[in-house]
TORDOKE-851311 format. One line per 5 residues: their letters; for each residue x, y negated, z of N, C-alpha, C. Coordinates in steps of 0.1 Angstrom, whole numbers, always signed. Layout:
BEGIN
a> X:Y:Z:X:Y:Z:X:Y:Z | ...
***
This chain:
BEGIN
xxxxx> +71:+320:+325:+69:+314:+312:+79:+319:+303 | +75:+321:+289:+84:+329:+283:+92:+317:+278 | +101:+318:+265:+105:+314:+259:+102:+305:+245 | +89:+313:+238:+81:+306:+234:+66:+304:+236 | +60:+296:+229:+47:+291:+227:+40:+290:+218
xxxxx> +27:+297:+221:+16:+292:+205:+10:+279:+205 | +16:+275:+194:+14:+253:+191:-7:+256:+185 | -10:+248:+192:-24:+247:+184:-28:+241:+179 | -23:+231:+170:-23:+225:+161:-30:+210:+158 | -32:+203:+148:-42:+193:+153:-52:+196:+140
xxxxx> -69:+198:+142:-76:+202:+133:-70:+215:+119 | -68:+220:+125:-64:+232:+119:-49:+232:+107 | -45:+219:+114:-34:+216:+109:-22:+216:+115 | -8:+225:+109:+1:+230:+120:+15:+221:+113 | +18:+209:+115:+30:+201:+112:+42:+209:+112
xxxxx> +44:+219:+122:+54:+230:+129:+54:+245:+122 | +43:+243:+109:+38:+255:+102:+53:+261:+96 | +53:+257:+87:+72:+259:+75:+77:+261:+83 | +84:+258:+95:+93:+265:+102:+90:+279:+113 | +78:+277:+119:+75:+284:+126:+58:+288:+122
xxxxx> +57:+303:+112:+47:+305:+105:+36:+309:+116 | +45:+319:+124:+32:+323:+133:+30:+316:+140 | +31:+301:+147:+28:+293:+151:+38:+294:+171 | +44:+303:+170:+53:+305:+182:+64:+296:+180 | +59:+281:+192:+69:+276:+189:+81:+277:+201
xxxxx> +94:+276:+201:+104:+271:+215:+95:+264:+224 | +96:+266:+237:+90:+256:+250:+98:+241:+248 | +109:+243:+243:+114:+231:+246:+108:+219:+237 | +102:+226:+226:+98:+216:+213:+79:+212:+219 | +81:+211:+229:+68:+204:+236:+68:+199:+245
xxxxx> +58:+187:+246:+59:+174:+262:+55:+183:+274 | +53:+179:+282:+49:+181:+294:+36:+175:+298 | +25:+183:+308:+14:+171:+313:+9:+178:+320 | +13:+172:+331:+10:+176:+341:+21:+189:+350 | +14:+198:+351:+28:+211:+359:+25:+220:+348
xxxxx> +21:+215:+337:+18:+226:+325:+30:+215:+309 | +28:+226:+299:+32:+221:+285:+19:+215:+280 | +20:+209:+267:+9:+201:+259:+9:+213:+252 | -6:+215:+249:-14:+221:+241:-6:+226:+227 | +2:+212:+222:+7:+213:+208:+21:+209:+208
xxxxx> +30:+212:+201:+40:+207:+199:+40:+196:+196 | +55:+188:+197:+59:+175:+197:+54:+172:+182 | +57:+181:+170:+58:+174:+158:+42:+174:+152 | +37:+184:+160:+14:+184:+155:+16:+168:+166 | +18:+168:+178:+15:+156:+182:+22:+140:+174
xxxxx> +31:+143:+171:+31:+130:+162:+27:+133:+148 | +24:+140:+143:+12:+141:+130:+0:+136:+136 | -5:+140:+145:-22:+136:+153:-22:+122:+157 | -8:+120:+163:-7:+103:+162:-10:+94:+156 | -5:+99:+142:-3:+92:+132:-13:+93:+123
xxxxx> -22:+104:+123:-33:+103:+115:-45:+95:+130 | -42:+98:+137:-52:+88:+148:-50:+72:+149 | -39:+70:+141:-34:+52:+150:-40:+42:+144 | -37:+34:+152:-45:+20:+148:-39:+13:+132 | -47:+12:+123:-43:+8:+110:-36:-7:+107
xxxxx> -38:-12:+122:-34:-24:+119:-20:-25:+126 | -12:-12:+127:+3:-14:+126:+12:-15:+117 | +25:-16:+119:+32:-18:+103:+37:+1:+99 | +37:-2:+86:+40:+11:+83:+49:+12:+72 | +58:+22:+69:+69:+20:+60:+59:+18:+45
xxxxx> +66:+8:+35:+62:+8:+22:+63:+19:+12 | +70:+29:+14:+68:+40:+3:+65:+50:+14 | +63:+58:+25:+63:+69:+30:+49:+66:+40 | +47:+52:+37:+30:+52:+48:+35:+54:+60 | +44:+59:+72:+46:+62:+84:+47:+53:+91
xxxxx> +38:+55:+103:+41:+42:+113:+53:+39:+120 | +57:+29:+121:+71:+23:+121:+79:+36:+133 | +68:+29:+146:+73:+39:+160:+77:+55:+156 | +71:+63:+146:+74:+76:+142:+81:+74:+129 | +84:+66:+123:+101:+65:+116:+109:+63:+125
xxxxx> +110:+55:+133:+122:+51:+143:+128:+63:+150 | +115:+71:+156:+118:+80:+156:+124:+95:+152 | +118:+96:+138:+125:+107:+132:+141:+100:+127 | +143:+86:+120:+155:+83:+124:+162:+85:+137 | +163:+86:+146:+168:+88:+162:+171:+98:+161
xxxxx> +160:+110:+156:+164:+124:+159:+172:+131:+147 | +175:+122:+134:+183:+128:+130:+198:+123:+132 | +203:+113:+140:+214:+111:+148:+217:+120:+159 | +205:+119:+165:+205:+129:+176:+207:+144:+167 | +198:+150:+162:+205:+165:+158:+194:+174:+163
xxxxx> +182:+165:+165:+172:+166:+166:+166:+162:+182 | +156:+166:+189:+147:+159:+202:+153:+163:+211 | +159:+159:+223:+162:+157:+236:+153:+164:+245 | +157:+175:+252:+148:+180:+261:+142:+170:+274 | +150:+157:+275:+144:+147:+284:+149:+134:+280
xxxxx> +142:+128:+270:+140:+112:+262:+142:+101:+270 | +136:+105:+283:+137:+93:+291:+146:+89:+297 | +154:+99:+300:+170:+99:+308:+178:+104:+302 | +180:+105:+291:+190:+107:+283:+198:+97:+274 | +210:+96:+281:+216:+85:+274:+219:+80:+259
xxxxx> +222:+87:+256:+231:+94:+241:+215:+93:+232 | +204:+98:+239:+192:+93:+229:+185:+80:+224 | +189:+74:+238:+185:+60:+243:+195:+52:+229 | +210:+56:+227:+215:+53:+220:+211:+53:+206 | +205:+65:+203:+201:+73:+190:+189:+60:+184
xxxxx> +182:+59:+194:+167:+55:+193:+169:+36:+189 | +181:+32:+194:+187:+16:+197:+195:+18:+182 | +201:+24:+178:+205:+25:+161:+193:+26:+151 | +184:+37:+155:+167:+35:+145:+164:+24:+143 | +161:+19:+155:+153:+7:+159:+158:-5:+148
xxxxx> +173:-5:+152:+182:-20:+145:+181:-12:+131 | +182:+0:+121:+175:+8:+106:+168:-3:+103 | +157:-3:+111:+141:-8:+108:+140:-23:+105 | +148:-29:+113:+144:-42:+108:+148:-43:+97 | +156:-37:+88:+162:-42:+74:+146:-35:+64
xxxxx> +141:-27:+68:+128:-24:+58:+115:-38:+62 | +110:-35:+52:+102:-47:+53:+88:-36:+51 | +83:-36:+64:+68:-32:+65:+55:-39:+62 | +54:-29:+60:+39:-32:+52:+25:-38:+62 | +22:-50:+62:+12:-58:+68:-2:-50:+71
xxxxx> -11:-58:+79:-27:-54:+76:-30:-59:+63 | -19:-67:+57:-29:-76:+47:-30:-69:+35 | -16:-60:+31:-15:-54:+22:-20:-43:+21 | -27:-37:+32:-35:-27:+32:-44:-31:+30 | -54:-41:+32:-67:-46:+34:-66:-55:+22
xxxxx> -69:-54:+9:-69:-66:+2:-81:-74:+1 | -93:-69:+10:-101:-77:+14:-98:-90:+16 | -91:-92:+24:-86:-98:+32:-77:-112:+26 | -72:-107:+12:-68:-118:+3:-82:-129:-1 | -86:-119:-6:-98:-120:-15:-111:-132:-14
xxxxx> -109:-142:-17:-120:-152:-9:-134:-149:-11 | -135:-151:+4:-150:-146:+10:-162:-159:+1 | -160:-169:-8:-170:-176:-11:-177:-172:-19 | -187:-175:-26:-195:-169:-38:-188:-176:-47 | -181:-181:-60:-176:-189:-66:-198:-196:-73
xxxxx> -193:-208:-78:-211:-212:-85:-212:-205:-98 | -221:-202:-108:-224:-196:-116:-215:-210:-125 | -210:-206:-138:-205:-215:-148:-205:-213:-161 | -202:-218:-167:-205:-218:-181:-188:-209:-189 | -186:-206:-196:-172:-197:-201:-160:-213:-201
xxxxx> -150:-211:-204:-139:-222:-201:-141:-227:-222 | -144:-219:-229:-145:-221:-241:-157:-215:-251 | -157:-216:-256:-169:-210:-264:-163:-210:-282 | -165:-200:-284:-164:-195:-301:-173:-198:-314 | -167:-208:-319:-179:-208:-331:-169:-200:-343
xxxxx> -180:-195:-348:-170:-193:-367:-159:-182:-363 | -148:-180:-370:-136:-172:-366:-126:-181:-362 | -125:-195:-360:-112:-204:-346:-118:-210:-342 | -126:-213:-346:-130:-231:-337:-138:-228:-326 | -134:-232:-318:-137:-234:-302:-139:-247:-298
xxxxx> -151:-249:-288:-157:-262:-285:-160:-259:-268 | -163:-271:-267:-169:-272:-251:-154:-274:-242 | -162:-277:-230:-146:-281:-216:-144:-269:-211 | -131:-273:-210:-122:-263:-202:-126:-255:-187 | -131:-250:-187:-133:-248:-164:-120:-245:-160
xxxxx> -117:-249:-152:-107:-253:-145:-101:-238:-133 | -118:-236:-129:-117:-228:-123:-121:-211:-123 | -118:-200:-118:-118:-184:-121:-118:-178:-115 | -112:-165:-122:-107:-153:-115:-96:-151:-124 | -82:-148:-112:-74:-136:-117:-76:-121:-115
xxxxx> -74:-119:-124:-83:-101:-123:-73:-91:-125 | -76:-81:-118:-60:-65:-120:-76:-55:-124 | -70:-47:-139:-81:-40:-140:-72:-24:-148 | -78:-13:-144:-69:-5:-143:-72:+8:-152 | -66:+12:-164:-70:+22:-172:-66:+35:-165
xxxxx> -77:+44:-162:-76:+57:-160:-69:+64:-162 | -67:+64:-177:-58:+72:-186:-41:+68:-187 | -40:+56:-179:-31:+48:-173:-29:+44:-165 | -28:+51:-152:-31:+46:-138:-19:+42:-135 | -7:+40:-139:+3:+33:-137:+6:+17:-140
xxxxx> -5:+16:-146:-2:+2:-154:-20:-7:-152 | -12:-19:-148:-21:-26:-145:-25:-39:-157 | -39:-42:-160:-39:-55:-172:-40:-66:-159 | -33:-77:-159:-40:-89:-152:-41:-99:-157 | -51:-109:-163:-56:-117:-167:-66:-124:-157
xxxxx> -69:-135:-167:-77:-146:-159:-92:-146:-170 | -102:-151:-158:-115:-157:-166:-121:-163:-162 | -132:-169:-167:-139:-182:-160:-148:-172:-148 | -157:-180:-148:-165:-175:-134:-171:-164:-133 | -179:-162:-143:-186:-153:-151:-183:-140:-161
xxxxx> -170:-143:-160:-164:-136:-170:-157:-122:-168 | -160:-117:-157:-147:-105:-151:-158:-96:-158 | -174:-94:-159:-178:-86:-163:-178:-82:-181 | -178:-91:-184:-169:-90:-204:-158:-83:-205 | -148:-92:-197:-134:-83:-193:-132:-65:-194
xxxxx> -140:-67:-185:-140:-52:-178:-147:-45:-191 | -157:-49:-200:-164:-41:-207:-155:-41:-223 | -147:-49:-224:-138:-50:-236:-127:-43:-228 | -123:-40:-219:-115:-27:-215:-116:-11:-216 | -130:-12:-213:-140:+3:-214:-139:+10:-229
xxxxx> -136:+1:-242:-132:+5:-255:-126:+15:-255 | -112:+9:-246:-104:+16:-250:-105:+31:-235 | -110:+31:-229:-107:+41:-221:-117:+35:-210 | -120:+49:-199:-124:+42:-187:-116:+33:-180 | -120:+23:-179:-113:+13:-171:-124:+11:-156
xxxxx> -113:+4:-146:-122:+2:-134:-113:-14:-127 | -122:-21:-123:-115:-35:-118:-115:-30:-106 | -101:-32:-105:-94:-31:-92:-94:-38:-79 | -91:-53:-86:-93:-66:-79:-93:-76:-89 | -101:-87:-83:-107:-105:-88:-101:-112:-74
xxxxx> -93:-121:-75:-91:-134:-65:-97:-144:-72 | -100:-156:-67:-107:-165:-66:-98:-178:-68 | -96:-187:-82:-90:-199:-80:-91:-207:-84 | -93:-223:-80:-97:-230:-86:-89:-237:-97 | -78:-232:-97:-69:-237:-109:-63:-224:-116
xxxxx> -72:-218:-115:-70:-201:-122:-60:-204:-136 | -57:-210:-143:-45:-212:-151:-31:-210:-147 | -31:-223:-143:-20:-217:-131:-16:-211:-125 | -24:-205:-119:-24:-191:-104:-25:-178:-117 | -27:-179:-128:-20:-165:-137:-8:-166:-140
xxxxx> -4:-181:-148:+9:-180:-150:+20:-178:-143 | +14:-181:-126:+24:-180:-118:+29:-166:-117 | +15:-158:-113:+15:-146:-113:+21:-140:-119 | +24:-138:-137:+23:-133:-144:+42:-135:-141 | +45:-146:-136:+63:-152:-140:+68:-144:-128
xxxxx> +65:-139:-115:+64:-135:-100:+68:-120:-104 | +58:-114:-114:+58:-98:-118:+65:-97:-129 | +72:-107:-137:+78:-105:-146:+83:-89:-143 | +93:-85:-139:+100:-76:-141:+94:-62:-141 | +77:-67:-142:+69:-52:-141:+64:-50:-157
xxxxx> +62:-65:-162:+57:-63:-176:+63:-54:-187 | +54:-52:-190:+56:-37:-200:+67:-45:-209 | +66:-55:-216:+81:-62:-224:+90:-62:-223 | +89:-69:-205:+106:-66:-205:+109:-57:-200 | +104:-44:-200:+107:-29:-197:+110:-23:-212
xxxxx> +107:-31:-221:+113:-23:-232:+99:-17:-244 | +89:-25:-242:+78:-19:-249:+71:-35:-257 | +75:-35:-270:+76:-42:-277:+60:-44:-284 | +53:-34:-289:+41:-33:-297:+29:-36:-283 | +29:-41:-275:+18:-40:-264:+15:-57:-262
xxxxx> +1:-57:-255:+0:-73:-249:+10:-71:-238 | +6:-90:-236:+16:-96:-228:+11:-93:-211 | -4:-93:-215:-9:-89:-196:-9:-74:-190 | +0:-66:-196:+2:-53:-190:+10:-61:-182 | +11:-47:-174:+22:-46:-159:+19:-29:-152
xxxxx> +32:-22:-154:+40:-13:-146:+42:-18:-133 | +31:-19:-123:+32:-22:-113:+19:-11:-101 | +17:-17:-90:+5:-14:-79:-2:-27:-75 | -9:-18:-73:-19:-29:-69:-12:-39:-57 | -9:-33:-46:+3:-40:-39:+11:-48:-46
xxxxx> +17:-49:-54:+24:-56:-57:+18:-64:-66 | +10:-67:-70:-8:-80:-75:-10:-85:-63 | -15:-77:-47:-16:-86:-45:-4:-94:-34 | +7:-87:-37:+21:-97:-32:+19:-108:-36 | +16:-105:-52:+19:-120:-61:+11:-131:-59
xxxxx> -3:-122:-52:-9:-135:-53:-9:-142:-36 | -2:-137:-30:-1:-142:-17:+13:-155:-21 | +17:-154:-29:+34:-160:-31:+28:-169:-36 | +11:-180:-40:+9:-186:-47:-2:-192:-40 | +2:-203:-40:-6:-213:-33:-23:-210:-33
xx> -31:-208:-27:-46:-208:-30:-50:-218:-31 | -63:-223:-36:-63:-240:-39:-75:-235:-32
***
């Protein structure tokens, strides 16, 4: 066996590429299986991992990587890179016990925050009447509904910034169309509350520090927000559902 090896990659993708163009990688930079090497190097197999794994693990909040392959590349940059034998190597075992205790201080990212489904109440809300109605240029008549949607709706031409507002039952599709004025807009997300008043202003006090105001932008409404959609629906997890 020589010295090196051709890595074959995972779907025509070579993780090992930037360092090693022609795809000859060191023997050592591959597992073992069987009385032979793996097909691919260590670093296409944890790319193949990681584009194969189960979505309902935790994964870092800015870098998407599943926790076990951060821990990992933390380990190996103590280590000085991978261990020709992980299993019985002490000094890695160490490496890997310093990652590990890294990780709890990040706060991973749930199924939930991936899946905002999963906020989102599965009921039909009933058809209703608007919370107010317009006569003339002020005067407004009729009862209040009580109940809505908080809504995150998202200008194209501003994909960084999110509107969130509330409406009655019926109402996210107006919304959405007095957004379209100004630009393509697309609703991101509607939650469901029966004291949808409240559950905005909570909201809105929770994201403070995203609002375009108190970032320093004076001439704008008050329901912008310099935020993600993750962080909408943080806020509305921080808020009682009724």
């Amino acid at each position: 066996m020589g010295n090196t090896k051709r890595c074959g990659g995972y779907k025509k993708h070579w993780e090992c590429g930037e360092e090693y163009p022609d795809h000859q990688v060191p023997v050592e930079n591959f597992g073992i299986k069987g009385d032979s090497l793996q097909g691919i190097c260590r670093e296409c197999m944890n790319y193949r991992n990681n584009k194969k794994a189960n979505p309902r693990r935790p994964r870092h909040p800015d870098t998407n990587q599943l926790k076990v392959h951060w821990q990992t590349a933390r380990a190996k940059e103590y280590y000085g890179g991978m261990p020709k034998d992980p299993k019985t190597d002490k000094r890695w075992k160490e490496c890997r016990a310093m990652a590990t205790k890294d990780s709890e201080s990040i706060a991973w990212v749930t199924p939930n925050d991936n899946q905002p489904s999963n906020i989102v109440s599965i009921k039909r809300p009933p058809k209703g009447a608007p919370m107010r109605k317009r006569v003339g240029d002020s005067t407004l008549e009729g009862d209040t509904v009580p109940e809505g949607w908080v809504y995150a709706i998202q200008n194209q031409l501003a994909p960084s910034v999110l509107k969130i507002g509330r409406t009655y039952p019926d109402g996210v599709e107006g919304r959405l169309a007095e957004a379209r004025r100004w630009g393509e807009a697309k609703l991101m997300a509607q939650v469901w509350f029966d004291e949808v008043n409240d559950a905005e202003t909570q909201i809105h006090v929770i994201l403070d520090r995203y609002n375009m105001r108190t970032l320093g932008h004076t001439d704008v409404g008050k329901e912008l927000f310099k935020c993600s959609l993750k962080d909408f629906y943080r806020a509305v997890q921080q808020h009682p559902r009724s």
